[in-house]
C-alpha positions in Angstrom: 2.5 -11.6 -32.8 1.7 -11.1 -29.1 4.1 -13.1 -26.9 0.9 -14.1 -24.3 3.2 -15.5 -21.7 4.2 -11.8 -21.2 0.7 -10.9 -20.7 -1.4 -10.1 -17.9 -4.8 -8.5 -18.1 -6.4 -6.2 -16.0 -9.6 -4.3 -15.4 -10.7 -0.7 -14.5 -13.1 -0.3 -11.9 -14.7 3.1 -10.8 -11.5 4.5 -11.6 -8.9 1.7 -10.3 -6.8 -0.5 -12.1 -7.0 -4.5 -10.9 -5.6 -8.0 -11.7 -8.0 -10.6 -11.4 -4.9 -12.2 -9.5 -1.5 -11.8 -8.5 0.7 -14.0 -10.9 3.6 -14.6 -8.2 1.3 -14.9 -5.0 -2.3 -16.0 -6.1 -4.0 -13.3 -4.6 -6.9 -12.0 -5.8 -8.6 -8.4 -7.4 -5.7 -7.2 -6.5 -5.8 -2.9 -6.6 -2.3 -2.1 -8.5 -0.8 1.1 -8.0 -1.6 2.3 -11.2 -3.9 5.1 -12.6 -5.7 5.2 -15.8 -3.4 7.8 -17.2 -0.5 5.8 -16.6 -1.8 2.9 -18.9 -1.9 5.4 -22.1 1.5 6.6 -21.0 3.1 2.8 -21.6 1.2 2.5 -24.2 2.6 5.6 -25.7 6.2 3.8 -25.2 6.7 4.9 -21.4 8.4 1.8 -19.5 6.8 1.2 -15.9 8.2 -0.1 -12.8 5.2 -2.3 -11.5 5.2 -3.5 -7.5 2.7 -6.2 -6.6 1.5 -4.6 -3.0 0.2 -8.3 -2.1 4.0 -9.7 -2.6 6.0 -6.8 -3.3 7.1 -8.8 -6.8 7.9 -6.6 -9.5 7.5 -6.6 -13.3 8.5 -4.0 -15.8 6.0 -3.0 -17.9 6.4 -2.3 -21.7 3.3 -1.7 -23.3 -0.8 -1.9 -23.1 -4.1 -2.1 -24.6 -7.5 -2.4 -23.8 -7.7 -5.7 -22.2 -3.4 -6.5 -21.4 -0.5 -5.2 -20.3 2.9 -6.3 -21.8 6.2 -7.2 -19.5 9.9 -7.7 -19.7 9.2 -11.3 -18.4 6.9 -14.7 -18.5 4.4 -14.3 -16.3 4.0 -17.2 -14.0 1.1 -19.6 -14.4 -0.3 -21.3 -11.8 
């Protein structure tokens, strides 16, 4: 089962990766420095170092699908 508190979905637009907000700051669309390729690559087992550039928080990053990306951590809820 899918621990969902680990969660945190995100969206690709024209070829950028987004969170429809910032789990630690609130902002939001934020642009993460991530490319497309990169997803498949955790996804394919390749851990990821993830920086928030809104708050400079960071979150490790374990695996993906279409919709979510999976992280060492509870995300926080606001």
């Amino acid at each position: 089962m899918i621990p969902f508190e680990r969660t945190l979905p995100y969206d690709i637009m024209m070829g950028d990766v987004y969170v429809p907000s910032c789990p630690f700051c609130n902002a939001e669309n934020v642009l993460i420095p991530m490319k497309i390729h990169e997803i498949q690559s955790v996804k394919e087992g390749k851990k990821k170092l993830l920086v928030f550039p809104c708050c400079h928080s960071r979150l490790t990053l374990l695996d993906s699908d279409g919709d979510y990306l999976l992280t060492d951590q509870t995300i926080p809820r606001h």
